[in-house]
C-alpha positions in Angstrom: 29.1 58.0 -18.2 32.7 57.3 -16.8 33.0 57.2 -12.7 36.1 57.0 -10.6 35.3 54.0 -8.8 37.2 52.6 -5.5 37.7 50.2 -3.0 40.1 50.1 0.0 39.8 48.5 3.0 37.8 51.0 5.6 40.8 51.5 7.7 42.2 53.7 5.4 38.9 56.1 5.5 39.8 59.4 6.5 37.0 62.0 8.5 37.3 64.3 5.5 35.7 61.2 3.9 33.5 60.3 6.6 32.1 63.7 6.0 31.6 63.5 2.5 29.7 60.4 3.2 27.5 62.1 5.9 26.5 64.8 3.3 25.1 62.3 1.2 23.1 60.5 3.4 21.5 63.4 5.2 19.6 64.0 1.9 17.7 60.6 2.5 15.2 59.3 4.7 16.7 56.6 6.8 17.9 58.9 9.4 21.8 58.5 9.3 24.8 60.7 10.5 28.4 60.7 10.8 27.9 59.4 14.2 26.7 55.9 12.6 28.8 56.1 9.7 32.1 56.2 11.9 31.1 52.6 13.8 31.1 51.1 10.1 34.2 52.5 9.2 35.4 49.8 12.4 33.0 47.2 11.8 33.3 46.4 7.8 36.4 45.1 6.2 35.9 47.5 2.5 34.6 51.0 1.5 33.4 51.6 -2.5 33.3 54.9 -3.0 31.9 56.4 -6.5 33.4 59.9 -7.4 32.2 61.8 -10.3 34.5 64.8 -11.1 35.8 64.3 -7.8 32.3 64.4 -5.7 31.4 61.9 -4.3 28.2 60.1 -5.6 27.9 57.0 -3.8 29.7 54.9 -1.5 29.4 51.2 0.1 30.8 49.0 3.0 30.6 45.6 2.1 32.9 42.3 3.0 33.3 39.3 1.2 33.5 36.4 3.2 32.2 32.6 3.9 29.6 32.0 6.0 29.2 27.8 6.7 31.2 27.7 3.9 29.2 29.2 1.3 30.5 32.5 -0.1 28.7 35.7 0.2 29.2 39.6 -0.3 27.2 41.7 2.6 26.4 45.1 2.5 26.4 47.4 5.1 25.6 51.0 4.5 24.9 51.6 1.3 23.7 55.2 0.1 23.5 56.9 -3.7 23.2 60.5 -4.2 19.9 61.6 -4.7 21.3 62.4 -8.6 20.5 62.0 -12.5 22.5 59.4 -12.6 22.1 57.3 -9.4 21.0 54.5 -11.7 24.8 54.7 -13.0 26.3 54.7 -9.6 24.7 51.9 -8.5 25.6 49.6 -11.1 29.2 51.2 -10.4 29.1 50.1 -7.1 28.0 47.0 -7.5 29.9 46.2 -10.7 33.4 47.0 -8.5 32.0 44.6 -5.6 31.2 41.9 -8.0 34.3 42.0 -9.9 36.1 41.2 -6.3 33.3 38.5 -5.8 35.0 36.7 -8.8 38.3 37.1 -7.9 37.7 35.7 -4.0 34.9 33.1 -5.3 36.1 31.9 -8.7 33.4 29.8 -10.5 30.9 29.7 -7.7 27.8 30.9 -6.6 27.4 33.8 -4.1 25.2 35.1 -1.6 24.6 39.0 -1.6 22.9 40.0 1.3 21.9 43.2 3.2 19.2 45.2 5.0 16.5 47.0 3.5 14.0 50.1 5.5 11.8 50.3 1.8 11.6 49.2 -1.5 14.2 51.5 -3.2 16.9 49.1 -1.1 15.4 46.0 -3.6 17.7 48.0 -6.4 20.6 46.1 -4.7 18.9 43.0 -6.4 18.4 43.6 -9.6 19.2 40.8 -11.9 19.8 37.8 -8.9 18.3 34.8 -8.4 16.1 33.0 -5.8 15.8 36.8 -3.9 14.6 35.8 -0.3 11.8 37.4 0.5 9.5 38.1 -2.3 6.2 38.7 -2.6 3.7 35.5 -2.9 7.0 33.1 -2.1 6.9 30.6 1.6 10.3 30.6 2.2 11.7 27.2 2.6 13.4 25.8 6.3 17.0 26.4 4.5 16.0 30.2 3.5 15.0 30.6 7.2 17.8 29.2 8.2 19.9 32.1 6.3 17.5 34.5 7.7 18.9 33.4 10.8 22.5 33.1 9.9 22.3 36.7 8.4 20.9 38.3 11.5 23.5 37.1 14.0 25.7 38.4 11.3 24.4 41.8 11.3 24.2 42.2 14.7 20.0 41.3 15.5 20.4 37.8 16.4 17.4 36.6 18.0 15.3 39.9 16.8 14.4 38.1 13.4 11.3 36.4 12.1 12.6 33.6 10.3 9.4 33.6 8.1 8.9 37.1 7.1 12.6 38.6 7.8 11.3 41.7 9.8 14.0 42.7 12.3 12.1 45.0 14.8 14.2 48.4 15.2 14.5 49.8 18.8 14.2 53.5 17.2 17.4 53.9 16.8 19.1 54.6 13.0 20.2 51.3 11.1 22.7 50.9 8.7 20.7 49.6 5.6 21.1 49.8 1.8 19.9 53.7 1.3 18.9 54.2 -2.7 15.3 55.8 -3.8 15.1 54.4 -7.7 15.1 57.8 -10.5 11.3 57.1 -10.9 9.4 55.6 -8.5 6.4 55.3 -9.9 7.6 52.4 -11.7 8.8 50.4 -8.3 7.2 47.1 -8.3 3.3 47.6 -6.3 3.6 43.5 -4.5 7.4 45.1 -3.5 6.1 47.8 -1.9 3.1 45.5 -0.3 5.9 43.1 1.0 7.3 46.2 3.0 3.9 47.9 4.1 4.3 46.1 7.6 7.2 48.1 8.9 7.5 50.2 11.5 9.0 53.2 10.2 9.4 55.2 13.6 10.5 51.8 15.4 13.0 51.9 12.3 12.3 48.3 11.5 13.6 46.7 8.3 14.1 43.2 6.7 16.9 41.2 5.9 17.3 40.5 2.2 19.0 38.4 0.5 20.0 37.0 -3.4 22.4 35.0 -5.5 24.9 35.8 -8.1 25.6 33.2 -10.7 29.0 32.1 -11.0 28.2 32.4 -14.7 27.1 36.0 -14.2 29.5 36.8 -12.1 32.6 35.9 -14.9 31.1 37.6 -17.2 30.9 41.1 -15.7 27.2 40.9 -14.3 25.4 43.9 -14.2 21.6 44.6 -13.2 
């Protein structure tokens, strides 16, 4: 299947946009609206949106940028359409995001990191290395370190345990990576174990992180 896929920088979002963006994510369960979705459109440098016959099917805020150095894509707010073919847009989106990896990081290795509410948001994963946290894995004092360095990043400095990666929520709606997999019967049981101590009405969620392989990266990685 052929998308329209694009990214622009998120000044350039307009509210009939925004809106389009809100209609998606009111279909899911994380509790977003175009209230939230406005304070991204200021706090993120990019916007991938996914059109398919001009409806929108998926969209992403994302920057690319160095972090002590090392070089790293973050995610913001993430959310797929509750589709057929969300399986497609998400490789779209991700496919577009890592083809601007290559170009800002040539031949290196990069950090993808984002925030996940439930084991659907482990899709933005699929196919990296060394994923921090996974089930049966102590993380090592560098991994908690980048637990760290990620949360002052995303705004929860401080609120982060460095050896699980649980941010606490304060009830209010978080921007995390919103996808619920085609089938989820076949979602990975010790995934959905890793997540079973969240607070879903304190909207809790963990910080989550992987690597792309320069290798993977030049050659066009997909999941």
């Amino acid at each position: 299947m052929t998308f329209d896929v694009e990214t622009k920088d998120c000044t350039a979002l307009s509210d009939t946009e925004l809106a389009e963006m809100a209609d998606i994510v009111a279909d899911g369960p994380a509790g977003l609206d175009i209230g939230l979705l406005s304070k991204q459109r200021d706090e993120w440098v990019l916007i991938t949106q996914v059109r398919d016959a001009g409806q929108l099917q998926g969209f992403s805020f994302c920057t690319l940028e160095r972090i002590g150095g090392t070089p790293c894509v973050l995610w913001g707010l993430v959310s797929v359409r509750r589709c057929a073919e969300r399986e497609a847009v998400l490789d779209a989106l991700r496919a577009d995001q890592f083809r601007k990896a290559v170009l800002a990081f040539p031949d290196e290795d990069v950090l993808v990191a984002t925030r996940v509410r439930d084991t659907g948001g482990f899709a933005a994963f699929a196919g990296l290395e060394e994923i921090c946290p996974r089930p049966h894995y102590k993380v090592s004092g560098e991994e908690r370190a980048w637990s760290r360095r990620l949360a002052k990043r995303f705004g929860a400095e401080g609120r982060v345990d460095d050896r699980t990666f649980v941010v606490k929520g304060d009830g209010s709606p978080c921007p995390v990576f919103d996808y619920e997999p085609e089938e989820p019967g076949k979602l990975d049981p010790e995934i959905t174990d890793l997540m079973a101590s969240l607070d879903a009405d304190r909207r809790d969620h963990l910080i989550a992180f992987g690597w792309a392989m320069s290798e993977e990266l030049a050659s066009g990685f997909r999941s």
